[in-house]
C-alpha positions, 0 to 999 in steps of 0.5 A: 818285730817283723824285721825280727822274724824275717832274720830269725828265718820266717819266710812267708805272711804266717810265718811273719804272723806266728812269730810276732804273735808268739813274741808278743803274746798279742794277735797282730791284725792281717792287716796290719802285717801287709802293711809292714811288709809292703812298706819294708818291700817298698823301702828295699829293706826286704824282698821275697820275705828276704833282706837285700842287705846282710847287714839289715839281717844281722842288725834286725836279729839283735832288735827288742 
């Protein structure tokens, strides 16, 4: 769902956060969230609440 966010255009920690929580209906822990996103950072999947690969993008935009 982070992932998710990211590629449908969030591009901070509350905008991550609003998102999710909107989908999902459900409060998602502050820090839950800072660890998917340090990880996602980790990974190289993500930097700067942005994809370094457009395919992750566009492939995260179709995730359910």
């Amino acid at each position: 769902m982070v992932l998710r966010a990211i590629a449908n255009g969030a591009k901070s920690w509350s905008g991550v956060r609003r998102f999710v929580e909107e989908e999902t209906g459900e409060t998602i822990p502050k820090s839950s969230l800072t660890r998917v996103v340090n990880r996602l950072e980790e990974l190289s999947i993500i930097k700067d609440y942005q994809f370094l690969d457009p395919i992750h993008r566009e492939a995260a935009k179709v995730l359910r």
